[in-house]
Each structure stands twice: as structure tokens, then as C-alpha cells.
C-alpha positions as CSV (number, residue, x, y, z in Angstrom):
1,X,50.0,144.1,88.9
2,X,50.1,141.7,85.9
3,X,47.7,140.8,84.0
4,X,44.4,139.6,86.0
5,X,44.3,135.7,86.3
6,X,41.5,133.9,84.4
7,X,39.3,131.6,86.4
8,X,39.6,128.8,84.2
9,X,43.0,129.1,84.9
10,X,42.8,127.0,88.2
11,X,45.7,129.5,89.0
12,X,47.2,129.0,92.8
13,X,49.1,132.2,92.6
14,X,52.3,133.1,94.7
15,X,52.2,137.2,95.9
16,X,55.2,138.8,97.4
17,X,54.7,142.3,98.8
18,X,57.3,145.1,99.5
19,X,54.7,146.3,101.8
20,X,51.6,146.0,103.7
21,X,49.7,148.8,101.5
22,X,50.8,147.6,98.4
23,X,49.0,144.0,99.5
24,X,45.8,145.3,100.7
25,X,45.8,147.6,97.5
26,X,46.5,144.8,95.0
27,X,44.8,142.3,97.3
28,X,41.6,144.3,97.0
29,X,42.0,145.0,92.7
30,X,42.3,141.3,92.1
31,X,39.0,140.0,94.4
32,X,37.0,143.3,92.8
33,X,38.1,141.8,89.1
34,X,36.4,138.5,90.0
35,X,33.5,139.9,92.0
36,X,32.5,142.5,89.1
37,X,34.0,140.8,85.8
38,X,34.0,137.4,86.6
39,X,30.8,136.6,88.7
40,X,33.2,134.7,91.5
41,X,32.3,135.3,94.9
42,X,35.2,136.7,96.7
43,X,37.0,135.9,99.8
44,X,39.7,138.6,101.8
45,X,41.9,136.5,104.4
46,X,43.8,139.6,106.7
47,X,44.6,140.8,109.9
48,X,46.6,144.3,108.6
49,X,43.0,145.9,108.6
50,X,40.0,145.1,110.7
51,X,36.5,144.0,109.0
52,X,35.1,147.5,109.0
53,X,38.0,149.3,107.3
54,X,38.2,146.3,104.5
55,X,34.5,147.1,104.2
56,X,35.3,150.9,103.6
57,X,38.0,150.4,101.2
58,X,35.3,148.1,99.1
59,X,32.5,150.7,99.7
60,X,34.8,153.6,98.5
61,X,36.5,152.0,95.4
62,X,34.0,149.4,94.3
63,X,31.2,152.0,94.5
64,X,28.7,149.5,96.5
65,X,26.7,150.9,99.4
66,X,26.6,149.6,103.0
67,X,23.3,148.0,103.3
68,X,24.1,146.6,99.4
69,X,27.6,145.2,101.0
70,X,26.3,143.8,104.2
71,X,23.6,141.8,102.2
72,X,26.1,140.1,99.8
73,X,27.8,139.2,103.0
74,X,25.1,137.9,104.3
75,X,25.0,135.2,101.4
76,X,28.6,134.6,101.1
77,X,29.2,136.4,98.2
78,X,31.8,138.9,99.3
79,X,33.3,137.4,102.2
80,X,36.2,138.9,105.1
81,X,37.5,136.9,107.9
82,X,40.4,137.3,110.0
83,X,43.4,135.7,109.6
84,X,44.4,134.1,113.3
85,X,40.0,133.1,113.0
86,X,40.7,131.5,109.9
87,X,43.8,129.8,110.1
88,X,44.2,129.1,113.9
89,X,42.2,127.5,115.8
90,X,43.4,127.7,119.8
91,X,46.7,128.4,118.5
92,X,47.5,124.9,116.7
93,X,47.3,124.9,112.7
94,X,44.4,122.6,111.5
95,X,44.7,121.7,108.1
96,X,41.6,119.9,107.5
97,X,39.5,122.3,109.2
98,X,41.2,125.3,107.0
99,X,40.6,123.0,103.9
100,X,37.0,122.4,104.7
101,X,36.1,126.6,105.3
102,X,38.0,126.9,101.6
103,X,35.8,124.2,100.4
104,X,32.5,125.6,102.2
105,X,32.4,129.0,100.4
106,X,33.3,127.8,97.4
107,X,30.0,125.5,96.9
108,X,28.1,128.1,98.8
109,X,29.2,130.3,95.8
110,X,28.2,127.6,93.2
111,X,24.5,127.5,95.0
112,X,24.4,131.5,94.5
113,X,25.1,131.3,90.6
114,X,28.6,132.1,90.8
115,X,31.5,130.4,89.3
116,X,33.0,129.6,92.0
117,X,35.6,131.4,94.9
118,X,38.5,133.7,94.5
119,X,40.7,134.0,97.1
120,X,43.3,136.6,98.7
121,X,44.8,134.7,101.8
122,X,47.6,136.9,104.1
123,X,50.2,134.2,105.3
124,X,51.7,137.2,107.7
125,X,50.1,135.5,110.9
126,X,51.9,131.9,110.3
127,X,54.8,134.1,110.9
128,X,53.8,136.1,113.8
129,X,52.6,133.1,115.4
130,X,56.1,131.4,115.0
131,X,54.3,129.0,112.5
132,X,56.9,129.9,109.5
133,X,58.0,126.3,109.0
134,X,54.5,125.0,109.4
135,X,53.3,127.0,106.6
136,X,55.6,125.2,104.3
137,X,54.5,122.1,104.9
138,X,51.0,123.5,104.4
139,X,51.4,125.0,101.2
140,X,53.5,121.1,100.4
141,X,50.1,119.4,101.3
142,X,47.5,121.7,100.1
143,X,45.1,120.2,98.1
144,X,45.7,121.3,94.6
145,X,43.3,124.3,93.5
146,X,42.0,122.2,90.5
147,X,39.9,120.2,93.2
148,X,38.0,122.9,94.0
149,X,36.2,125.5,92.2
150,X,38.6,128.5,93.6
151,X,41.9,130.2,92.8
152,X,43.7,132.1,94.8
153,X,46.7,134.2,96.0
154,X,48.8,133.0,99.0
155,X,50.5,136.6,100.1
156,X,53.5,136.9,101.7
157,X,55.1,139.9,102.8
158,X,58.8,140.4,101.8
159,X,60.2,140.9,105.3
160,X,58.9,137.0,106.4
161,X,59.7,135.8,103.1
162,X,63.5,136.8,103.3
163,X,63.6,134.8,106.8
164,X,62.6,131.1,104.7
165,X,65.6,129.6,104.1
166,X,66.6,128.8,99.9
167,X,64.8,125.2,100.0
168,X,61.5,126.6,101.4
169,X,61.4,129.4,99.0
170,X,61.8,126.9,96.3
171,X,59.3,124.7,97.6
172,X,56.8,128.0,97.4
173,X,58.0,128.7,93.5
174,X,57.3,125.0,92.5
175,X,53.8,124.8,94.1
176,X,52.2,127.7,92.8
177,X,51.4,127.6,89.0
178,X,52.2,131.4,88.7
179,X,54.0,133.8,90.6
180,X,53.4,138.0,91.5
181,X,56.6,139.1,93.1
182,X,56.8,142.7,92.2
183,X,60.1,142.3,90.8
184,X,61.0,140.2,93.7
185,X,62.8,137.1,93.5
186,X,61.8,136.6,90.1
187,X,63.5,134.3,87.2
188,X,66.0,135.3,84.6
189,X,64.6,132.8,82.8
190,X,61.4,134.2,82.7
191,X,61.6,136.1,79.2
192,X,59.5,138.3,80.4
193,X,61.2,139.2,83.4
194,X,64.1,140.9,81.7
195,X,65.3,143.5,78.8
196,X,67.3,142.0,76.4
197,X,70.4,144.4,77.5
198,X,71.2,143.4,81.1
199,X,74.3,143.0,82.8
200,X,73.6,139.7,85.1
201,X,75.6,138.9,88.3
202,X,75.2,134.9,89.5
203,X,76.2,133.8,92.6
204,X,76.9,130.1,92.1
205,X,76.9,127.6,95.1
206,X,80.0,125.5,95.4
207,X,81.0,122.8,97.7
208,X,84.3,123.5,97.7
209,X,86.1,126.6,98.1
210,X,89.1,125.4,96.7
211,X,88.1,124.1,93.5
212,X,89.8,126.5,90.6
213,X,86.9,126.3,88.3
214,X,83.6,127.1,88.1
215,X,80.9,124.5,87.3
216,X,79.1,124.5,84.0
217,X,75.9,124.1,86.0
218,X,72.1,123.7,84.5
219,X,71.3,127.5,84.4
220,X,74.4,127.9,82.5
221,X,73.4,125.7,79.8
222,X,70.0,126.7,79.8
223,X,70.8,130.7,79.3
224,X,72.9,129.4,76.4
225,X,70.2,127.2,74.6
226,X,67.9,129.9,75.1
227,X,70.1,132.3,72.9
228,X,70.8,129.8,70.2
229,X,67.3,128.7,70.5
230,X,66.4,132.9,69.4
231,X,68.9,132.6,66.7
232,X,71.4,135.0,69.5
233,X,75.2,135.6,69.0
234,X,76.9,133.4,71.9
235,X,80.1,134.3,72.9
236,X,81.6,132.0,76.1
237,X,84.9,133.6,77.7
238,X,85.5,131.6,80.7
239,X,88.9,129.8,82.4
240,X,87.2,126.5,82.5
241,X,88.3,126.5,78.4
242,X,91.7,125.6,79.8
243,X,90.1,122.6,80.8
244,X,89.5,120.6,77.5
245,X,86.9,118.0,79.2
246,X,85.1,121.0,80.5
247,X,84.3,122.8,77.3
248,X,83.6,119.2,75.7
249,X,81.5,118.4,78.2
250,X,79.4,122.0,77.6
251,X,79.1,121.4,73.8
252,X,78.4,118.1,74.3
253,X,74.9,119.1,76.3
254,X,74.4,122.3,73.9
255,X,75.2,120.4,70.4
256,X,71.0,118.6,70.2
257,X,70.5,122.3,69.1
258,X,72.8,121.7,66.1
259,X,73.9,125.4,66.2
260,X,76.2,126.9,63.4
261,X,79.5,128.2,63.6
262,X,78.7,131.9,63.6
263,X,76.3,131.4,66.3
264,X,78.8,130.6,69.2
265,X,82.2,132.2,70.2
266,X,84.3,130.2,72.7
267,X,87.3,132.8,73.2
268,X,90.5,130.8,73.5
269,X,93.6,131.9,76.2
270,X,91.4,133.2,78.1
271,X,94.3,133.4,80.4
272,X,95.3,136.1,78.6
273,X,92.8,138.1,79.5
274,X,92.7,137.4,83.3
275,X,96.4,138.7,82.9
276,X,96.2,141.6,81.3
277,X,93.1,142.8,83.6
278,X,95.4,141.8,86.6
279,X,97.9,144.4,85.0
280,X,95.4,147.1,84.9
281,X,95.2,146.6,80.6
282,X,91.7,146.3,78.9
283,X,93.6,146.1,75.6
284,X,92.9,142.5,74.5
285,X,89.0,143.3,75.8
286,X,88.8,146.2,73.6
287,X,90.0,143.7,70.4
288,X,87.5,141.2,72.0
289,X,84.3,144.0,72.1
290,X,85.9,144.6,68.2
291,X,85.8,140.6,67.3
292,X,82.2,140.9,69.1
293,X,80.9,143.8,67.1
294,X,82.4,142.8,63.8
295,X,81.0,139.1,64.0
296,X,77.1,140.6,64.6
297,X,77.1,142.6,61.4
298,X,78.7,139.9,59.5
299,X,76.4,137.5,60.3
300,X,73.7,139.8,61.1
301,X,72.9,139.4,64.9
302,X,71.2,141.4,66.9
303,X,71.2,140.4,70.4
304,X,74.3,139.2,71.7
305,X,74.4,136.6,75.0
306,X,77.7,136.9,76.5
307,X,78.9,134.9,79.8
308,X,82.2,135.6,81.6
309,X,83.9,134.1,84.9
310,X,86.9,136.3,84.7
311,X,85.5,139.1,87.0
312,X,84.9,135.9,89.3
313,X,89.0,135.3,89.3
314,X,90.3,138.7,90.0
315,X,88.0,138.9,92.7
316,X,88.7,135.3,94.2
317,X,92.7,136.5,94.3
318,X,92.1,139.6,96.0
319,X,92.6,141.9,92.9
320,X,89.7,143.9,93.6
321,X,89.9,147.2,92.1
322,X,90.9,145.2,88.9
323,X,87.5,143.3,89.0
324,X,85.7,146.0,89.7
325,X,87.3,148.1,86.7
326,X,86.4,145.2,84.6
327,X,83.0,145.0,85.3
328,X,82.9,148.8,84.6
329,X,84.0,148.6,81.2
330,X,81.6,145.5,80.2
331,X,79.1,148.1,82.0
332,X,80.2,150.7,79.6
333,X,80.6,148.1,76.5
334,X,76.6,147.0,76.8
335,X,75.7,150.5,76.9
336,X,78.3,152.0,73.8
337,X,77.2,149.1,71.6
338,X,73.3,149.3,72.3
339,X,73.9,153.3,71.8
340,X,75.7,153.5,68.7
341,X,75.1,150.2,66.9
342,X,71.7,148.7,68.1
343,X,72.9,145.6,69.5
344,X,71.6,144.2,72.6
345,X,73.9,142.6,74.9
346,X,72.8,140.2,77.4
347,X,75.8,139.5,79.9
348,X,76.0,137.2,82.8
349,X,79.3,137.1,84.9
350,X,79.9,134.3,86.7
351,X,80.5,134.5,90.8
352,X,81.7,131.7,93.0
353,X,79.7,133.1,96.2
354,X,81.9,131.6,98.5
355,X,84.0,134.6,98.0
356,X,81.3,137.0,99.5
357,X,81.3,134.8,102.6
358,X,84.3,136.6,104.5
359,X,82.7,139.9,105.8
360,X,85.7,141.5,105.0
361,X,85.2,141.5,101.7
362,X,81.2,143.2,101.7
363,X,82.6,146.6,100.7
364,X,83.8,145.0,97.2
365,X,81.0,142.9,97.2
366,X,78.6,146.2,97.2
367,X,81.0,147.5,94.1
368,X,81.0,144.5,92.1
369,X,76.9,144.1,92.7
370,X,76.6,148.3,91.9
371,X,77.8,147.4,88.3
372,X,75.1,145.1,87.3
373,X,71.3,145.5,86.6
374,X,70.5,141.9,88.2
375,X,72.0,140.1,90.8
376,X,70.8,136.1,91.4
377,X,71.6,132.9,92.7
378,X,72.8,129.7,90.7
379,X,68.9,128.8,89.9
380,X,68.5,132.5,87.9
381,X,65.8,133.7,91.2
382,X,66.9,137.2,91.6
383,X,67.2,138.3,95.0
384,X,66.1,141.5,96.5
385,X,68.5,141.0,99.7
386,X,72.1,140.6,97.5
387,X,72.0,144.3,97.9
388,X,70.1,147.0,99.0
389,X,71.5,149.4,96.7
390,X,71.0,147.9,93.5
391,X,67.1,149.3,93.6
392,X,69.0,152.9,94.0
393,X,71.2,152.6,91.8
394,X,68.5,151.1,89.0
395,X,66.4,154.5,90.0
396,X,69.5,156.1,89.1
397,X,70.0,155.1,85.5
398,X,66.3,155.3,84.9
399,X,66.2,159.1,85.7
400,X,69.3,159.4,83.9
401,X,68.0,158.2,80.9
402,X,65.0,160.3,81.0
């Protein structure tokens, strides 16, 4: 778990869970932070245990007794309800009546000398109860924290939050000020979130499948500021160069940074390269990985940001082993150059996902996701569900490396 939120924070904290242990565990840790360190009465929202067994787990890990426990529940200090209690009343949501319990304890706890209410609230019964759309709108209309002397963490588990569609889950990210996903659809553009040697698959949305180019789209630009921003080698190899009002229209919405020559690479006839990889010859990508290395010690970079869309191409024409060998080699071209020269390459390869949407092609879809360290959608939110292997194969190279 991260970091323990402040209560001067106002934090309204998003929680995903891989499992229902893991919530109850970190559920628990964060309310017993603010009930011994912080002087917040605390307030545990589940159904996955009953009353008595939350009581155990506090007697047995916060080292309180029973009669001690049962008299600070008795004055709405440490506080348990059940979820379908809490949050339903005769079946049918009530919004004002949840708001108005929340409300409740948290002046109760001002009365008692505390600072106010933390809270740990399971949203797994909206979900059993077929209220899964409901609690969207909830969350939308939730008075903000600040209004109330409280923070707290919504929890979701990971099974119902794969079932919200992309527009829900967005709606989640943007109304919580601060997010605990376990690794779980986080950001890319979190800095925190990743090394600076990853090799990054995006999935882009596109309207169109027959459009021959991929869009220069927002996180695009933003991963590229962000490296010229930390003073990072850029280096752009894509096949929208071979359209002139493209690449303008990039620099264009890159060039407020006022970046200098050495710190961006736009690699021209990149044609040339889809070409030879269709012909089975990494040739003029060895010369490029050359170019690339000989560039950061002239100018003395370190990290290197490198995007690509040609993998995206192969694939889109059916030349699948030759993508897949491709995105080998890069594979093998972060790791040699972070091995024997210290440089850290950050690469993101471009996918139009309308080429996964045939389920003929899932078998090469697996491949070309088993080659990269990340896998996310257009917005940078990596996604657990891309592939189910990718958490293997990361266990892989970490006991490798060992």
C-alpha cells in the first residue's frame, strides 16, 4: 500500500483490489493509521466479513481488548456496519439518506475530540445488487469530501471493476483525487508508475478502420513533452512522416517547449524500414539502434523516449511473425543498451486496436502483448484484462534477473 493519506488531504481515494483479502487487509491498515496516529474515528463499510470477525481482526492486530473495543463502539469512535444496511434501504439506493449517516459520524467524531471520520466503504454490494450503473451516478453526485470532515476509500474489487464499461471507469479516475490500484489500471503518465526502461504497448481507438495512419493523439504528444521536458533523447519513427502535414502538425504542438536539435530524432523513409522488416531484415534497425546510441553519448543523454508504429503496420497486413520478430529485437535492444551502456530506453509502439478485434487474430495478439512490460489504452490507463499473461511473464523476468 502507498504511502498513508494525510487527513488534511481531504483525499476521496479510489481502491482497486485483486482480491477480497487483500481489501479487508489494506482496508483494515489504513482505518488503524487514522484511529492510532491520527486521532480520526474510523468507519469499516463490508459485507465480505461479518461484525464479529472485523472485530477479531482489529482485536488481534491493533492489540485492543474486547470490552476496550466494544466501548469505543459504543461512542462512535471505531465504527462497522454492513454494506446492504448502509447503502440499501428496502433494496432502492438513497442517496441523501447515505449522505446524511456519512455526515452523522463524522460530527459525532468532532464531539469526541477527534479530527474527524475516515472511511473504508466496499462498493461490492452495488454490484451484487445489480446496482453497477447506479453507483456511477453516485460516485458523479457525491458531495465532495472537502464538505465534510472525512476522507475515504471507495473499494472496488477488480472482478466488478472490469464489468464498467471505459466511460464509467473514467468517470471513477476523475472524481477521486488519488487513486490505489495495485498496479491496476494505473497511468503511464504517472512518473511514478513506471521504470524509466519500459517497453509500452498502446492500443489506440480509431473510428475508422480504414484510415492508413495513426493519429498523433493527446497521449502521444504528452509522452513526448514529458521527455523533452526531462532534458530526454526523443527519437519518433513512425509512417505518418510520409505525411508532411502530420509531422508539421506534431512539431507544431511540441515546438512551445523550444527543444534543440539534439534533443529530437524524427527518422525519415521510414518506409524503409517497414520494408526491410516485411523481408525478414533488421539491418537498417541495427544502423538505427547505432544512430541512437551514438547520438546519447554525443550529446550526453541518458534516457532515451522512443515511439514507433511500424510493429502496428506489419501486424495490420497480416505479417505477423515479422511484427512479432520486430518487437523482439526492440525487446532485446532496451535490454543490450541498458546492460552494456547505461541508457534507459523508454519505448511505446503504437497499435491501431481495431486490429485485435477479429478473434482470429488473439493468438498474435497474446505474442505481440508477451513482448512488452506494459500494455494500455489510448488515455495511458494500463489495463490488467489486455492479457492475462503479461503478470507471468513480468514474474518471469523478475526471477530471471535475480
Amino acid at each position: 500500500m502507498p504511502p498513508i493519506i494525510q487527513f488534511q488531504d481531504k483525499s476521496h481515494v479510489l481502491g482497486i483490489y485483486s482480491s477480497p483479502q487483500r481489501k479487508i487487509e489494506e482496508g483494515l491498515e489504513y482505518l488503524r493509521i487514522g484511529f492510532e496516529e491520527n486521532n480520526e474515528a474510523i468507519l469499516m463499510i463490508t459485507d465480505e466479513l461479518t461484525k464479529d470477525e472485523i472485530r477479531n481482526e482489529i482485536i488481534k492486530k491493533w492489540n485492543i481488548s474486547r470490552d476496550h473495543l466494544l466501548d469505543l463502539e459504543k461512542n462512535a469512535i471505531i465504527n462497522i456496519k454492513n454494506s446492504r444496511k448502509f447503502y440499501l434501504s428496502t433494496n432502492i439506493t438513497d442517496r441523501d439518506r447515505i449522505t446524511k449517516q456519512y455526515s452523522d459520524l463524522a460530527y459525532k467524531s468532532i464531539k469526541k475530540g477527534k479530527r474527524g471520520l475516515r472511511i473504508f466503504g466496499d462498493m461490492k454490494v452495488f454490484f451484487e445488487q445489480g446496482y453497477g450503473k447506479y453507483v456511477i451516478e453516485f460516485e458523479k453526485l457525491f458531495p465532495p469530501l472537502n464538505d465534510f470532515p472525512m476522507i475515504g476509500i471507495c473499494a472496488y474489487d477488480l472482478d466488478d471493476f472490469k464489468k464498467l464499461d471505459q466511460e464509467s471507469r473514467k468517470i471513477l479516475f476523475n472524481h477521486h483525487n488519488l487513486h490505489i490500484t495495485n498496479n491496476l489500471y494505473r497511468n503511464i503518465f504517472d512518473d511514478s508508475t513506471h521504470q524509466l526502461t519500459e517497453h509500452i504497448c498502446m492500443y489506440l481507438d480509431m473510428e475508422s478502420q480504414l484510415s492508413s495512419f495513426l493519429p498523433i493523439t493527446n497521449s502521444l504528444l504528452r509522452y513526448l513533452e514529458e521527455g523533452l521536458q526531462q532534458n530526454q533523447l526523443c527519437v519518433y519513427l513512425s509512417i505518418n512522416i510520409l505525411e508532411n502535414d502530420n509531422i508539421k502538425m506534431m512539431l507544431s504542438q511540441v515546438s512551445n517547449l523550444k527543444f534543440q536539435q539534439e534533443d529530437f530524432m524524427i527518422i525519415e523513409n521510414s518506409n524503409d524500414y517497414y520494408i526491410n522488416a516485411v523481408c525478414e531484415n533488421l539491418k537498417r534497425f541495427e544502423d538505427l539502434k547505432k544512430l541512437i546510441f551514438e547520438k546519447a553519448i554525443r550529446y550526453n543523454k541518458k534516457d532515451i523516449r522512443i515511439v514507433s508504429d511500424i510493429p502496428n503496420f506489419l501486424f495490420k497486413n497480416k505479417h505477423f511473425d515479422q511484427c512479432v520478430a520486430l518487437e523482439e529485437w526492440w525487446d532485446q535492444t532496451i535490454e543490450d543498451l541498458n546492460k552494456r551502456h547505461g541508457l534507459n530506453i523508454l519505448l511505446l509502439c503504437l497499435y491501431d486496436s481495431n486490429n485485435f478485434h477479429n478473434s482470429s487474430f488473439k493468438y498474435h495478439r497474446h505474442r505481440i502483448n508477451d513482448n512488452h512490460s506494459i500494455v494500455c489504452d489510448s488515455d495511458g490507463i494500463v489495463h490488467f484484462n489486455f492479457d492475462p499473461y503479461l503478470e507471468s511473464r513480468k514474474s518471469e523476468k523478475a526471477e530471471g534477473g535475480r
